[in-house]
C-alpha positions as CSV (number, residue, x, y, z in Angstrom):
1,X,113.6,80.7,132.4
2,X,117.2,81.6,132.8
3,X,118.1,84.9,134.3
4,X,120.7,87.0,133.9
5,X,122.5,86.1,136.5
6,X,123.2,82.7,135.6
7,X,125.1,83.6,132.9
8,X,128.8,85.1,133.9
9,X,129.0,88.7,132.3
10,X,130.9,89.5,129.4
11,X,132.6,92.4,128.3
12,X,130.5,94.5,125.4
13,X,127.7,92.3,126.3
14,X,125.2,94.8,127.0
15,X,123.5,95.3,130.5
16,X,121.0,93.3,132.5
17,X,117.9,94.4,129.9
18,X,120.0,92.6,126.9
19,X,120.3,89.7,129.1
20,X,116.9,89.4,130.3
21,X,116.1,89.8,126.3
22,X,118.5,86.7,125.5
23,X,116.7,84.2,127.6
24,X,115.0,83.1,124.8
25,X,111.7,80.5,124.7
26,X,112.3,77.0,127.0
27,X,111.4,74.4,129.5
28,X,112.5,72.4,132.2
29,X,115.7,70.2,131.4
30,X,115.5,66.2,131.0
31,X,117.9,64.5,132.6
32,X,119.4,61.6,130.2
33,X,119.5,58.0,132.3
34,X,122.6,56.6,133.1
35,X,124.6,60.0,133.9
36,X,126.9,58.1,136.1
37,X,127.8,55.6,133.8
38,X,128.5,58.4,130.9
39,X,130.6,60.8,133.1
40,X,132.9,57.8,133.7
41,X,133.3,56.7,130.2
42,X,134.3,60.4,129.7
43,X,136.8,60.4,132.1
44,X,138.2,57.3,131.0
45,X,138.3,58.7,127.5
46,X,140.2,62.4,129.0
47,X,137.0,64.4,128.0
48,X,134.9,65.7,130.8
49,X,131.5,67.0,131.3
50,X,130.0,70.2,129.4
51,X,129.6,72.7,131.9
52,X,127.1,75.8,131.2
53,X,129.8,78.6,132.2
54,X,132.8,76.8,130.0
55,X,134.8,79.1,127.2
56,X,134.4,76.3,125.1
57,X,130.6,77.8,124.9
58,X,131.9,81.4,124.4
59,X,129.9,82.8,120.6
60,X,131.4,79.0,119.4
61,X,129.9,77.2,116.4
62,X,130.4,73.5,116.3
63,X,130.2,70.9,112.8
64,X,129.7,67.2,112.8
65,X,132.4,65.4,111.9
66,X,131.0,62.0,112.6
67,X,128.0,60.8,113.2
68,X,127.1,57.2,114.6
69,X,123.9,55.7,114.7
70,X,122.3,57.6,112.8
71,X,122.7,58.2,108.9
72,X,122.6,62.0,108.1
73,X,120.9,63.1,104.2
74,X,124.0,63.0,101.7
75,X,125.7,66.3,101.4
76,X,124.4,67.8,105.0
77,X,125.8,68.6,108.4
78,X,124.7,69.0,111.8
79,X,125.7,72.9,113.2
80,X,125.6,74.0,116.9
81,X,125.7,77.7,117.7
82,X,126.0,79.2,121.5
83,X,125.8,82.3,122.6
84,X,125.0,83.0,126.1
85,X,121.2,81.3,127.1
86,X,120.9,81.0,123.0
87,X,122.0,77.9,121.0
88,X,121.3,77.6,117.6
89,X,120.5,74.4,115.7
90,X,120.6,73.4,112.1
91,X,119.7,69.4,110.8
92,X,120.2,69.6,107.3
93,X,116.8,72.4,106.0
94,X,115.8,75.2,108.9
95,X,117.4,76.5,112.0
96,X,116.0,76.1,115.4
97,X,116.9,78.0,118.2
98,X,115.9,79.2,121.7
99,X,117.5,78.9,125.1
100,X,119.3,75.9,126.3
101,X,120.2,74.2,129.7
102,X,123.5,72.1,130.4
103,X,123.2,70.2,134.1
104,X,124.9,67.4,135.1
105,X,126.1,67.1,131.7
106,X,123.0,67.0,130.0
107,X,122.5,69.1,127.2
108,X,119.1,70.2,126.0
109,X,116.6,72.6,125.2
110,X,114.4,74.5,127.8
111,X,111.3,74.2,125.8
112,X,110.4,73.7,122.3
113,X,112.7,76.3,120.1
114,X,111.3,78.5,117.5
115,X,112.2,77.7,114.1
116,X,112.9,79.0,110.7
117,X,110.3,78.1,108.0
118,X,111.6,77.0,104.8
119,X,109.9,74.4,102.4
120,X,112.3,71.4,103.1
121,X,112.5,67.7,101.3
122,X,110.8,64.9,103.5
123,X,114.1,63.3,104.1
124,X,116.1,66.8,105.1
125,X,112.6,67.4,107.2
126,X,112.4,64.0,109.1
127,X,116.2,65.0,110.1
128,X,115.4,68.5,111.1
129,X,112.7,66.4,113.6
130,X,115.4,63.9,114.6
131,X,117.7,66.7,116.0
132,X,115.2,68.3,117.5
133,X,113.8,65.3,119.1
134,X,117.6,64.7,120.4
135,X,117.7,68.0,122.2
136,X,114.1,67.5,123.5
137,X,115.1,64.3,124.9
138,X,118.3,65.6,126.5
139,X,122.3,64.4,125.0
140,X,125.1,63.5,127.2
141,X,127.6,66.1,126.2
142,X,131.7,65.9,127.0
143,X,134.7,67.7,125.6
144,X,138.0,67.2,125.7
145,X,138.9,70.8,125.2
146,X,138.8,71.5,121.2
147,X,135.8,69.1,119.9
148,X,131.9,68.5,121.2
149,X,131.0,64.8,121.8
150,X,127.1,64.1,122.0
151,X,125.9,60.8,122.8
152,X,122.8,59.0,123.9
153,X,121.8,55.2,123.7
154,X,121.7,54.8,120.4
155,X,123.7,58.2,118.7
156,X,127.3,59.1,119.2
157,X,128.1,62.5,117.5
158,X,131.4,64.2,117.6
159,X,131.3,68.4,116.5
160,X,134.5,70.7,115.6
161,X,135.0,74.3,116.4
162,X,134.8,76.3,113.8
163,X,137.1,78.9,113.6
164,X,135.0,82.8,114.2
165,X,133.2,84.4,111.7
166,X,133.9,87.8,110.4
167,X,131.1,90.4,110.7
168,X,132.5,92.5,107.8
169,X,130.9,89.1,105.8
170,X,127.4,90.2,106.6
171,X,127.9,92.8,104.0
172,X,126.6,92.2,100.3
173,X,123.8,89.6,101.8
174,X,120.1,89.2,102.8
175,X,119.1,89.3,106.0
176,X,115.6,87.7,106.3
177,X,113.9,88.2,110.3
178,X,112.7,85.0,111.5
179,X,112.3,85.8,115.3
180,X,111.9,88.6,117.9
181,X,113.1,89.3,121.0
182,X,111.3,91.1,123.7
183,X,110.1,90.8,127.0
184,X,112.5,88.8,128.0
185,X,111.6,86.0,125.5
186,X,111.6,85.0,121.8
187,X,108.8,84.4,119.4
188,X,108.7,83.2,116.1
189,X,107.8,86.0,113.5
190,X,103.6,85.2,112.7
191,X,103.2,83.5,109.8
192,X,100.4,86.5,109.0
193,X,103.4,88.9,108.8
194,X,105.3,89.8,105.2
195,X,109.1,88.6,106.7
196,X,110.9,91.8,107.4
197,X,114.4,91.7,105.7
198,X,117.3,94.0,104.5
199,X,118.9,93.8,101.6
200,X,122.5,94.6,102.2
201,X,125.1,95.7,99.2
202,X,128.9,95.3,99.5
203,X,129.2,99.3,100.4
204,X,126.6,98.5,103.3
205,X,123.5,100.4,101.7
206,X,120.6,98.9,102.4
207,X,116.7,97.9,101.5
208,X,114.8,97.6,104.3
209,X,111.6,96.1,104.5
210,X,109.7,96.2,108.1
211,X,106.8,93.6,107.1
212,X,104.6,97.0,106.7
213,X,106.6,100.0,105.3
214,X,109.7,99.5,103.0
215,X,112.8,102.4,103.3
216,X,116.3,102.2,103.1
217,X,119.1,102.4,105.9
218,X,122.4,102.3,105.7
219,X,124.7,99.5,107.7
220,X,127.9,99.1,109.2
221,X,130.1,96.8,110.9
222,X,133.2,96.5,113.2
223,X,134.9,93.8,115.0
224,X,132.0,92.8,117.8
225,X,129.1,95.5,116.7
226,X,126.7,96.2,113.6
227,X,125.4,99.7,113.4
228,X,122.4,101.1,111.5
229,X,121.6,104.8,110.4
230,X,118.6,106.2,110.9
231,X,116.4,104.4,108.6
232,X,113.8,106.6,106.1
233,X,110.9,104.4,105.4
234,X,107.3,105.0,104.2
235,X,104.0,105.7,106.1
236,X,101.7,103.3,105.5
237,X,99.3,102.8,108.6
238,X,100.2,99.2,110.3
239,X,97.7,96.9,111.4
240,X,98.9,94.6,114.3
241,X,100.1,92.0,114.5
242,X,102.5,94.5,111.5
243,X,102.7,97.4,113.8
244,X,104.3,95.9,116.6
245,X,106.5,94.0,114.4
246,X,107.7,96.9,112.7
247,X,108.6,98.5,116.1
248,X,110.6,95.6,116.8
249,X,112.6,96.3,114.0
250,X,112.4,99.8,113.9
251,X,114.1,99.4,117.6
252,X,116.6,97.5,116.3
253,X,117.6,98.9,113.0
254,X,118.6,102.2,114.4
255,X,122.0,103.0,115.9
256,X,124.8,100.8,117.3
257,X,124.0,97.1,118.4
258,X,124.4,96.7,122.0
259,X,124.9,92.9,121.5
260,X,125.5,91.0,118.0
261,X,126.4,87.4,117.2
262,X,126.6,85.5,114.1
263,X,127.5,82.0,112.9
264,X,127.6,82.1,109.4
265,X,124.0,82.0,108.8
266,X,122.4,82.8,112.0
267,X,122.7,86.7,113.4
268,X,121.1,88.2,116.1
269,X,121.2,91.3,116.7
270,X,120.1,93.7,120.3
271,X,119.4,96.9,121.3
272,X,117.8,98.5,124.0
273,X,116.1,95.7,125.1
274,X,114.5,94.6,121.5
275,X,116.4,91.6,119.7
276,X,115.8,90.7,115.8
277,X,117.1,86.5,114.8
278,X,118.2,87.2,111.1
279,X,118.8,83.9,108.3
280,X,121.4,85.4,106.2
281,X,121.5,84.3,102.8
C-alpha cells in the first residue's frame, strides 16, 4: 500500500491521517514487457515517461481522443481522474477507482479497484471489463507535456486534459455514496446497505440520507473546500453493517472538508480521517 510519504505534500491537502485515508484498495504493480523498447519510441516521439510525482498528475482529468486497436461503444469515452494515490476510471457505464502505481513508466492499478454499480448494456459492460483488464495488466504511459498517451501491444490510446472543474457545480445535483474511506483503505459501500445520498438544491440545502436515518444538512462550497452544517437527522436504531456506515458519513457530512476533489462526476470528499466517493448526477 502507498504511504504517505510517497506522495509529495500539497498545500490544503490535509495532514498525514488524510493521506493514510487516500491510499485507497491495491496490489503489486505489473511490469508491461518491452519497457526498453517503449521508453525509446517515446523519446523518439519528444514524449517521455509518466512519472508518479509529475504536475501533469496534479487533481487532472484526462478524455480519449483516439483510440487504436480497440473499437470504443458509439457515443462513449474513456476518462482518467488522479488525485494523489487515487485514480479514477470510467469505460463507457460505471466508475472504478482505487489506488494506482506508475514505475518505470508503467501505469496500473495496485489491486482490483472498487467500483460503482449501475445496470449497464452488455456492450458498455464488456468495455467497462476491457479497461479494467488494461490497468490490471499494466499500460505504457508517456506524455509530451499537455496530452496522456497509453499503449500496450495491441492498444494505443491518446487522453486530453480537461480544463478544472468548478466546485460551485456540485450544487443543484445528487450525490449518491458509492465508497468509504477509512483505515487507511477504501471499500465498496455493501450491497446490504440503502446507498446514502444528498440531495443538493441550487441554494445548497440539502436531503440527506445516511442508509439508516434521513435529515437535512445544509452545503457549501469555495474554491478547493465543501462544507457541511451540522446535519439534523432521525433516530432510528442502526443495525451494522448501517451503523457504521452512517458514522462514516455522519464523520464526513459535518463541518469543512479537510480534502475534496471532483472530476465532473466523481467527488470525494475527507475529513478527520473518514473519506465518502460520491457519483454525482
Amino acid at each position: 500500500m502507498l504511504t504517505p510519504s510517497s506522495r509529495r505534500q500539497r498545500p490544503g491537502a490535509g495532514g498525514p491521517g488524510t493521506r493514510a485515508v487516500l491510499a485507497a484498495v491495491t496490489v503489486a504493480l505489473l511490469t508491461a514487457c518491452g519497457a526498453d523498447g517503449d521508453e525509446d519510441a517515446a523519446s523518439a516521439s519528444g514524449r517521455e515517461p509518466l512519472q508518479s510525482d509529475m504536475a501533469l498528475l496534479e487533481a487532472a482529468t484526462f478524455v480519449s481522443t483516439s483510440v487504436e486497436g480497440y473499437e470504443l461503444v458509439p457515443g462513449t469515452e474513456l476518462r482518467l481522474s488522479f488525485d494523489e494515490d487515487t485514480l479514477a476510471v470510467t469505460g463507457g457505464c460505471n466508475t472504478a477507482f482505487g489506488a494506482f502505481s506508475v514505475e518505470d513508466g508503467t501505469l496500473s492499478w495496485e489491486s482490483g479497484p472498487a467500483t460503482t454499480m449501475m445496470a449497464c448494456s452488455d456492450e458498455d459492460a464488456v468495455q467497462d471489463q476491457w479497461v479494467a483488464d488494461l490497468l490490471g495488466a499494466g499500460v505504457a504511459a508517456t506524455t509530451d507535456g499537455a496530452d496522456l498517451h497509453l499503449t500496450t501491444d495491441d492498444v494505443s490510446l491518446v487522453l486530453e486534459r480537461e480544463p478544472p472543474v468548478d466546485l460551485n457545480t456540485l450544487l443543484g445535483r445528487t450525490w449518491s455514496v458509492v465508497g468509504t474511506l477509512s483505515d487507511g483503505s477504501t471499500s465498496r459501500l455493501p450491497s446490504r446497505v440503502r446507498t446514502p445520498r444528498l440531495v443538493v438544491g441550487e441554494d445548497g440545502l440539502a436531503r440527506l440520507d445516511t442508509g439508516c436515518n434521513t435529515g437535512r444538512t445544509r452545503v457549501q462550497v469555495d474554491r478547493v473546500s465543501v462544507s457541511f452544517a451540522p446535519p439534523t437527522v432521525t433516530r432510528v436504531r442502526c443495525r451494522e453493517p448501517d451503523r457504521t456506515i452512517e458514522r462514516i458519513v455522519l464523520s464526513v457530512v459535518d463541518g469543512r472538508s479537510d480534502y475534496v476533489t471532483f472530476n465532473g462526476w466523481m467527488l470525494l470528499v475527507v475529513r478527520d480521517g473518514y473519506g465518502l466517493v460520491f457519483e454525482v448526477a
